[in-house]
MITORFI-239706 format. One record per residue (C-alpha): residue in one letter; x, y, z. Coordinates in steps of 0.05 Angstrom, whole numbers, plus 32768, in hexadecimal, padded with zeros to 4 digits. Layout:
<martors>
AXYZ/...
</martors>
This chain:
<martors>
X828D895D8C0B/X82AD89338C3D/X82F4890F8C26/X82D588D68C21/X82AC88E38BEE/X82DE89098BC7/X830D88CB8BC6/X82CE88AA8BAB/X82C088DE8B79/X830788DC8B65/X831B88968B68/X82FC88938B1A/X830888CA8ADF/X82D088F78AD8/X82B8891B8A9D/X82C289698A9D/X82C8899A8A64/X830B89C18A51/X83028A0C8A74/X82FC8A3B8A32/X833A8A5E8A2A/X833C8AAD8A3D/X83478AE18A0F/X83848B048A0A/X83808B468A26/X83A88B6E89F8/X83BB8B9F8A37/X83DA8B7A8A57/X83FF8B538A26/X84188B988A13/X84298BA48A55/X84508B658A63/X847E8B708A23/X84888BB48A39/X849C8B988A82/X84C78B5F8A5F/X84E88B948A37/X84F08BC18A6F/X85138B8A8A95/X853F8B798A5A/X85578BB68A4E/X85678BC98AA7/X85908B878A9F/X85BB8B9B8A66/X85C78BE58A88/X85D08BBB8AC5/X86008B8E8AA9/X86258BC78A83/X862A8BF38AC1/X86428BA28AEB/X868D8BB28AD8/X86958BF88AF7/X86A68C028B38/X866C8C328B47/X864E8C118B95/X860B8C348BB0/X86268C438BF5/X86028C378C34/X860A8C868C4A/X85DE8C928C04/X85B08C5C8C1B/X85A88C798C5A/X85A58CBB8C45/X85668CB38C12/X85448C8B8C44/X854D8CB48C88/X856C8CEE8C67/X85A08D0F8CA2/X85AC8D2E8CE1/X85BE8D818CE8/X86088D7E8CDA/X860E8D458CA7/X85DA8D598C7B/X85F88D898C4A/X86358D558C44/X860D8D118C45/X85DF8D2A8C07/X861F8D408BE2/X863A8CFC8BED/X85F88CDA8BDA/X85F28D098B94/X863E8CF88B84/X86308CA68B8B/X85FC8CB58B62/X86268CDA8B33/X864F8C948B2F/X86208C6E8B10/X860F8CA78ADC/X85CD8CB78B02/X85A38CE78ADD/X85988D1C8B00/X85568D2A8B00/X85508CE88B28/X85808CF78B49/X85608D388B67/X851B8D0B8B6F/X853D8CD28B96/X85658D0C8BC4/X85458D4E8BCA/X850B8D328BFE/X85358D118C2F/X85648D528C23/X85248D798C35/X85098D4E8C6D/X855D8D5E8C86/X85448DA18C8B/X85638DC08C52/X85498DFF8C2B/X85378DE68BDD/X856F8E0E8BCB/X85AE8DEC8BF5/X858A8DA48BDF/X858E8DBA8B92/X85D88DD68B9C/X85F28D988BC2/X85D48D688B95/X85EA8D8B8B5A/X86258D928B77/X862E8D468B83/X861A8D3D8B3F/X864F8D638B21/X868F8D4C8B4D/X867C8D028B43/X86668CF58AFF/X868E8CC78AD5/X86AA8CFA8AAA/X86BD8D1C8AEF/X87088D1E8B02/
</martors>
């Protein structure tokens, strides 16, 4: 159509049928309160865990993204598993988020485990 004959065909109202509505998909409507939720619930922990002092540090950030060179490694993941430990990290995620880039860092499965564990246990909140 050329725009001159859709200002045409527009210039006057036009009779057209209402589209049917869909049916709900019970899956996803499911889904979506289980998302909402979700989200509900991360923004209460969130705001709970707002009034500690508990920072993710850039050395952790770094750490699970590029893990770390020869001579840092060993202390960079214990750092990383301790500010962990600060915001009450459990540690099973804390041992999925680290032991990788401790890994890739070229450390035996053993030394990861220890030094996370490790972290875990000197930084906790019921640390100290």
């Amino acid at each position: 159509m050329s725009a001159d004959a859709i200002l045409r065909q527009a210039s006057e109202p036009q009779e057209s049928e209402l589209p049917k509505p869909v049916p709900v998909n019970e899956r996803a409507a499911a889904d979506w309160a289980d998302a909402v939720s979700f989200m509900e619930k991360h923004a209460e922990v969130v705001s709970l865990k707002g009034s500690d002092d508990a920072r993710l540090n850039a050395l952790t950030r770094v750490f699970i993204c590029e893990g770390a060179t020869s001579g840092d490694r060993h202390r960079l993941l214990y750092s990383a598993a301790r500010n962990l430990a600060e915001f009450g990290c459990p540690p099973a995620l804390a041992h999925a988020l680290l032991t990788p880039p401790g890994l890739d860092s070229g450390l035996s499965p053993s030394h990861v485990r220890r030094q996370i564990d490790c972290g875990l246990n000197d930084g906790g909140p019921h640390s100290g």
